[in-house]
C-alpha positions in Angstrom: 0.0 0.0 0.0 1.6 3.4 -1.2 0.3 6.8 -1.1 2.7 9.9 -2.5 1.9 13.5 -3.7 2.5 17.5 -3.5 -0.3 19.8 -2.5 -1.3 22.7 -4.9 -1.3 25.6 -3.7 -5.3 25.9 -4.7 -5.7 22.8 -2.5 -3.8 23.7 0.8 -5.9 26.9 0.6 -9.2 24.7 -0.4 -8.8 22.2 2.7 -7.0 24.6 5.2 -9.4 27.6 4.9 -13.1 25.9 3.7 -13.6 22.7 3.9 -11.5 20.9 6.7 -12.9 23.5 9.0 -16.6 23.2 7.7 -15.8 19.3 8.5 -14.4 20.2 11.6 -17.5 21.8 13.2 -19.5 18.6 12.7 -17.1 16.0 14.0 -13.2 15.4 15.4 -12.1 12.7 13.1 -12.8 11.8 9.7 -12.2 9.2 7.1 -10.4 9.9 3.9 -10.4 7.7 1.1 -8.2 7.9 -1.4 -8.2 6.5 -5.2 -6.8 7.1 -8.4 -8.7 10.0 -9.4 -10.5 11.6 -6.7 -9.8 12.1 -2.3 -12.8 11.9 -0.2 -13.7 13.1 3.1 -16.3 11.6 4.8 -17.8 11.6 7.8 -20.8 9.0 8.8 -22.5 8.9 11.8 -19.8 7.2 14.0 -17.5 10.7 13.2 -20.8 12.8 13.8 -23.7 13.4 16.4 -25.7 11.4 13.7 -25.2 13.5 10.2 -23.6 12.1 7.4 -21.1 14.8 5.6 -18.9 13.9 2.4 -16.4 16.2 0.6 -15.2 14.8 -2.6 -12.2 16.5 -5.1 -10.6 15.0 -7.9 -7.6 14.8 -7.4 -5.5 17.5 -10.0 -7.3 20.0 -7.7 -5.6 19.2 -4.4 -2.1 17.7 -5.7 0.1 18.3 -8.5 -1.3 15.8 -11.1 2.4 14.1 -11.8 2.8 13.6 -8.7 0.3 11.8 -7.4 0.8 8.0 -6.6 -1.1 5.7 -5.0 -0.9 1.8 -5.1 -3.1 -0.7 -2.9 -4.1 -4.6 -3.6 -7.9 -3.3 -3.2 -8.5 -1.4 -6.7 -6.2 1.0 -5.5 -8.5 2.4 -3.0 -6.7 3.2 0.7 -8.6 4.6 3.2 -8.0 5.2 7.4 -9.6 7.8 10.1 -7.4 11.0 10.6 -7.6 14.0 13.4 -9.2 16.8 11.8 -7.7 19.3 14.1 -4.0 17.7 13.8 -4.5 17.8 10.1 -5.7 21.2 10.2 -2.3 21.8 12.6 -0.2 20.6 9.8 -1.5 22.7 6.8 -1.5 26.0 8.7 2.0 25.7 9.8 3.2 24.7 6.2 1.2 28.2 4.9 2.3 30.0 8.4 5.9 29.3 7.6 5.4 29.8 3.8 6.4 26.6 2.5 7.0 26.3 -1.5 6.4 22.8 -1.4 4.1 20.7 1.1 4.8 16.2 0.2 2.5 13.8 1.7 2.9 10.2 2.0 1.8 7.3 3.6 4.6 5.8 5.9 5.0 3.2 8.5 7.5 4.1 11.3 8.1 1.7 15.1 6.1 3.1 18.2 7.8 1.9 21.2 4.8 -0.1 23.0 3.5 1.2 26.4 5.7 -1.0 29.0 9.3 -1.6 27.9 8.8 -5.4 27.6 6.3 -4.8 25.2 7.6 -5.5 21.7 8.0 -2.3 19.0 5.4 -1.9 17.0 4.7 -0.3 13.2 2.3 2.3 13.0 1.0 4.3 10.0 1.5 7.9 9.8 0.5 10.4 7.0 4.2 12.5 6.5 3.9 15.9 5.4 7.5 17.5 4.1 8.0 20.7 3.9 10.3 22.6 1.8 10.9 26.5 1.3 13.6 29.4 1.8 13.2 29.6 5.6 11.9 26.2 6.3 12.0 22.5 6.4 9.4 21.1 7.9 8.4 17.2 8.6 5.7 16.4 10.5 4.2 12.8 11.1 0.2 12.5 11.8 -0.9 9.8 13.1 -3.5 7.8 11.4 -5.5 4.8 12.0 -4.9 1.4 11.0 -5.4 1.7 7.0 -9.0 0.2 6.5 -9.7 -3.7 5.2 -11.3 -4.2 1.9 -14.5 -5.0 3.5 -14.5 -1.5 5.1 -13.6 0.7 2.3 -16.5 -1.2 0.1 -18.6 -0.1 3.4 -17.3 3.4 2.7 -17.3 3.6 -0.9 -21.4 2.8 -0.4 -21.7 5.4 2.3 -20.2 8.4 0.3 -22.9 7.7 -2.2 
């Protein structure tokens, strides 16, 4: 499962000033699903008091179009729950700190377990590099565990 891309600077405006902030009033948490031509944001009624809310953008309107890579074994679909607030975090310190160039990608990086006999675990993280004349920025938000086909077929029925 790979995910890989560079914000336009249409789409970090787009999600950090309208919509991820419309989507934050209704709920904490949302899930995104990603495929080959479009990103959703949706939120059903376990992210909400009950409402179901769905943003949907193709894809050349939040990333640069050459970069954008995504691979999965489930008709390259990947989707997983995200923060809204942390991912809100994340975009306004990339604009805050003028980055030129804001890279997302889906990684897996080892989260020491809670007591230290516990063994090290992988857990997946969106990573958001930035680049720019005063900044380099990386930042790692955490994610949940990327969804089972089962689940995103449940999702991709939901946002419809």
């Amino acid at each position: 499962m790979k995910f890989k891309a560079t914000f336009t600077d249409k789409g970090l405006r787009v999600l950090e000033k309208a919509f991820l902030p419309t989507l934050e009033k209704c709920g904490k948490s949302c899930q995104m699903l990603l495929g080959v031509d479009e990103v959703n944001f949706i939120q059903t009624p376990v992210n909400t008091d009950g409402a179901c809310v769905s943003a949907r953008f193709y894809k050349d309107v939040l990333f640069h179009p050459e970069t954008y890579s995504i691979c999965s074994k489930h008709y390259n679909l990947i989707a997983f729950n995200v923060e809204l607030g942390l991912l809100l975090r994340v975009l306004r310190a990339a604009g805050a700190n003028q980055a030129e160039l804001l890279e997302v990608k889906l990684t897996q990086k080892a989260a020491p377990g809670a007591a230290t006999s516990t063994p090290v675990e992988s857990r997946p993280y969106l990573t958001f590099t930035g680049r720019g004349p005063n900044v380099n920025l990386v930042q790692d938000l955490p994610i949940s565990k990327p969804y089972v086909p089962r689940e995103i077929d449940r999702l991709v029925q939901s946002k419809e």
